[in-house]
NUMIPA-84298 format. One record per residue: residue in three letters; x, y, z of N, C-alpha, C in turn. Coordinates in steps of 0.2 Angstrom, whole numbers, plus 2048, in hexadecimal, padded with zeros to 3 digits. Layout:
REM NUMIPA-84298
ALAXYZXYZXYZ/...
This chain:
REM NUMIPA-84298
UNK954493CA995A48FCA7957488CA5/UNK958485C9F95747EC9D95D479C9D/UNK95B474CA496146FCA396146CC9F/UNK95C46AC9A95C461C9695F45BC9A/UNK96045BC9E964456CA396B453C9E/UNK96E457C9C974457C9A97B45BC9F/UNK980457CA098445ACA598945ECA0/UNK98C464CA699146ACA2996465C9B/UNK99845EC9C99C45AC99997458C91/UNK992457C9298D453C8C98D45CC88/UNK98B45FC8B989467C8998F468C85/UNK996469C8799C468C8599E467C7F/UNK99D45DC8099E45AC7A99845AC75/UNK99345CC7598D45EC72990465C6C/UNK993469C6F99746EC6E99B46EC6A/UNK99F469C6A9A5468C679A3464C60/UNK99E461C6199A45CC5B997464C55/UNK994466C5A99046DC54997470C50/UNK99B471C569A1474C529A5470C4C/UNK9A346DC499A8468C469A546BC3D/UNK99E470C4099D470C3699A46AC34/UNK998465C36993460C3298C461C33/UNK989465C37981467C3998146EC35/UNK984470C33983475C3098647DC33/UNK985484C2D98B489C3398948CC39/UNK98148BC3997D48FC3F98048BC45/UNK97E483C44980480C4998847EC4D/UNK98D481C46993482C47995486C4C/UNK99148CC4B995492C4C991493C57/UNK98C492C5698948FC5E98E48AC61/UNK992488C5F993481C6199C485C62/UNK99E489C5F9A348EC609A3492C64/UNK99F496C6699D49AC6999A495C70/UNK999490C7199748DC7999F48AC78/UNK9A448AC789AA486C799AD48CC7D/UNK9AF492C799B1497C7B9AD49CC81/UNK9A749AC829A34A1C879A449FC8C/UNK9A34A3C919A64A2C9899C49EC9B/UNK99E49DCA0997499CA399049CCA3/UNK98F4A3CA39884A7CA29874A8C9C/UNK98D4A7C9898C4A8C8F98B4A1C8D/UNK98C49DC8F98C495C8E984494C8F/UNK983495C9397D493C97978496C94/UNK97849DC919754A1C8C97349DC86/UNK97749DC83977497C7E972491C7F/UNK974490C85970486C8596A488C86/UNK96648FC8895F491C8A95C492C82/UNK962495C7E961499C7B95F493C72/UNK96248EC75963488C6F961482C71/UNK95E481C7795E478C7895D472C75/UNK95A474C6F95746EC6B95E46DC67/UNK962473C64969470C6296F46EC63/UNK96E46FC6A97346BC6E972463C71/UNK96B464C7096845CC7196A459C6B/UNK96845CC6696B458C5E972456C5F/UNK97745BC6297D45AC6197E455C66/UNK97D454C6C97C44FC7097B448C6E/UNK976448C69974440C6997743EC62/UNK97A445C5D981442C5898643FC5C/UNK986443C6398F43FC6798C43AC65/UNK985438C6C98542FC6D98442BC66/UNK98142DC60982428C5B98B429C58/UNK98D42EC5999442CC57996427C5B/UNK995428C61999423C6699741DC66/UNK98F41BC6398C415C6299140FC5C/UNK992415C59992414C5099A412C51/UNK99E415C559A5412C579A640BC5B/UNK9A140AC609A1406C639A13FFC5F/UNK99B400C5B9993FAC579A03F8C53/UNK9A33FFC519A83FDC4A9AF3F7C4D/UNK9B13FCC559B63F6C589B33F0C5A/UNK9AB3EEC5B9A73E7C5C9AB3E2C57/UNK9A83E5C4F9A73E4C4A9B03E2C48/UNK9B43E6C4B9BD3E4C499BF3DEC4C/
């Protein structure tokens, strides 16, 4: 089991990000498939993938960097 020290929540949202179709449809379709599985299929997934869900992870934080700044900036 690989944690990447990401909690069930980051994993999640990390999840929700792949699903969106901008990373491409490999990464879409992983990202479908961990929102739906239950928690040994999830988990399967994160062993099975960790480096794309670390990508999808650190697209959250620069979205939420990139938003941050925008309402500074208002």
């Amino acid at each position: 089991m690989i944690n990447n020290s990401l909690t069930p929540q980051e994993f999640y949202l990390s999840a929700v990000e792949l699903s969106t179709g901008q990373h491409g449809s490999f990464a879409g379709a992983i990202g479908d498939a961990y929102i739906v599985a239950d928690k040994g299929n999830s988990q399967k997934l994160v062993d099975a993938f960790p480096e794309l869900f670390m990508r999808g992870w650190h697209w959250v934080q620069s979205k939420r960097m990139t938003q941050a700044g925008e309402r500074q900036d208002a």
